[in-house]
N, C-alpha and C positions, 0 to 999 in steps of 0.2 A: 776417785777423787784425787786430785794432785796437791801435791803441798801447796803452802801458799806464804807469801814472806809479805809481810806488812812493815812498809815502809815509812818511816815518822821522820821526816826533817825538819830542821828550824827552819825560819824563814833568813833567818841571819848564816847560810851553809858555810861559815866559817865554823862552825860549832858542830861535834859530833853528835849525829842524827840517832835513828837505833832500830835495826829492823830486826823482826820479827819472825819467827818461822811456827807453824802450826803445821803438824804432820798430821796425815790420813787415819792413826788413831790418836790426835787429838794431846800428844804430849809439845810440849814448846820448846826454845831457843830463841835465846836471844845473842842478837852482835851488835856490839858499835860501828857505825859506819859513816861516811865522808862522800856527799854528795857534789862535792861544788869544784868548778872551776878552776885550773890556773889560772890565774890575774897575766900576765906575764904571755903565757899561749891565747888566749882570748882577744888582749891588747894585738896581738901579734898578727893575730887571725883577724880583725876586722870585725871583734866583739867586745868592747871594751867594759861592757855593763854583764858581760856574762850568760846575757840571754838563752832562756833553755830551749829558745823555737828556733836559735842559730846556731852554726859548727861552733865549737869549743864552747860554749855554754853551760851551764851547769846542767844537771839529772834533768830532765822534763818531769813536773808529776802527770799521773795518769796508770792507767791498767797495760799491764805488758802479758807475756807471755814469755817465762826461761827457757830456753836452751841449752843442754850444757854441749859446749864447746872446746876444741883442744888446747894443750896448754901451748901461750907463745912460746915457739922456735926460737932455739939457738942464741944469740948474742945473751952475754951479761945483761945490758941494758934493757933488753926485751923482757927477762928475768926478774930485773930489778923494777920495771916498770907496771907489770901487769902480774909478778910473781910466781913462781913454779906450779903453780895448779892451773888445772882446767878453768876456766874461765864460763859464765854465763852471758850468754848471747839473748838482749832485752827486745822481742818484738813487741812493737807497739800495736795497741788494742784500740783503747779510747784515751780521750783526754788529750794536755796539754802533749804528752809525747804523739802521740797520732797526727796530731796537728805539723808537729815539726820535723816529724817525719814524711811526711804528704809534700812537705816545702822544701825547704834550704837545708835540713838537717840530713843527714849520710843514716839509713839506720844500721848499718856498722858501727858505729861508732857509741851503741847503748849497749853497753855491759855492766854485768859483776866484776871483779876480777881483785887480786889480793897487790900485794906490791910490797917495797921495802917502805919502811916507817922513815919521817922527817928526822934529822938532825936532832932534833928534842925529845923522839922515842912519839909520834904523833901519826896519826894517819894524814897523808898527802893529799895535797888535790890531785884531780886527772884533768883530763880532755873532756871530759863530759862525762863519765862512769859514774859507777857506785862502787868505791873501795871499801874493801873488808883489812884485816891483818889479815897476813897467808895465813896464820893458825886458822881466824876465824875462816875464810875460805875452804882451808881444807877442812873442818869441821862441819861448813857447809855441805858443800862435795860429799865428805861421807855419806851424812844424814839424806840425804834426798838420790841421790846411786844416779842413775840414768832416767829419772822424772822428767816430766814436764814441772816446771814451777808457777806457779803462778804468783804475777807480783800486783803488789799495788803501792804505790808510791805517793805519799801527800806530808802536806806542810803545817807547820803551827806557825 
């Protein structure tokens, strides 16, 4: 049995969301986390609503499958954007991410990953991710080693 991270978003992804983690014997964790889009990169990108079935879009929901992945290489900015941990790599399963992954959407581009905190001490938007704090990343990370994860991603 692989873990599984249960993923709760507003439907408002300006608000932090909060996912979940259930381990193989049944103890939990939880983290706050940040589903949505930059307004700014989406506009940019030819998504101006954000759309989770287009590039820059916000998280798709749907059933994935984690991966954990290396941490990004080298520059500050690579650091400061996706944060000094390993990173999870979101293949999609079912759902509205399968869909948008079958289409217009890169599935590269569906991770975990941590990152440096907004100006206000906040978690950031990405490109279409699910951002953790590095703490909570690397909290993650520990607790799940080299698992498969299993995720599920939905909205209120």
């Amino acid at each position: 049995m692989n873990p599984k991270l249960q993923v709760i978003l507003n439907q408002n992804r300006s608000k932090t969301g909060v996912a979940m983690l259930t381990m193989p014997d049944g103890s939990s964790h939880h983290f706050a986390c940040l589903a949505k889009s930059d307004n700014a990169a989406a506009v940019a990108h030819g998504n101006p609503t954000r759309n989770p079935l287009l590039p820059f879009g916000d998280l798709p929901k749907g059933i994935y499958t984690g991966e954990v992945t290396a941490a990004a290489a080298g520059s500050d900015t690579a650091k400061r954007t996706y944060g000094p941990h390993a990173r999870i790599l979101l293949l999609a399963v079912s759902g509205d991410c399968l869909e948008a992954c079958t289409g217009k959407r890169p599935r590269w581009g569906l991770m975990i990953h941590g990152g440096a905190l907004g100006a206000k001490g906040v978690l950031r938007p990405t490109h279409g991710c699910l951002r953790l704090s590095d703490d909570n990343m690397k909290t993650l990370l520990d607790l799940i080693g080299d698992s498969t994860l299993d995720v599920v991603v939905t909205e209120i």
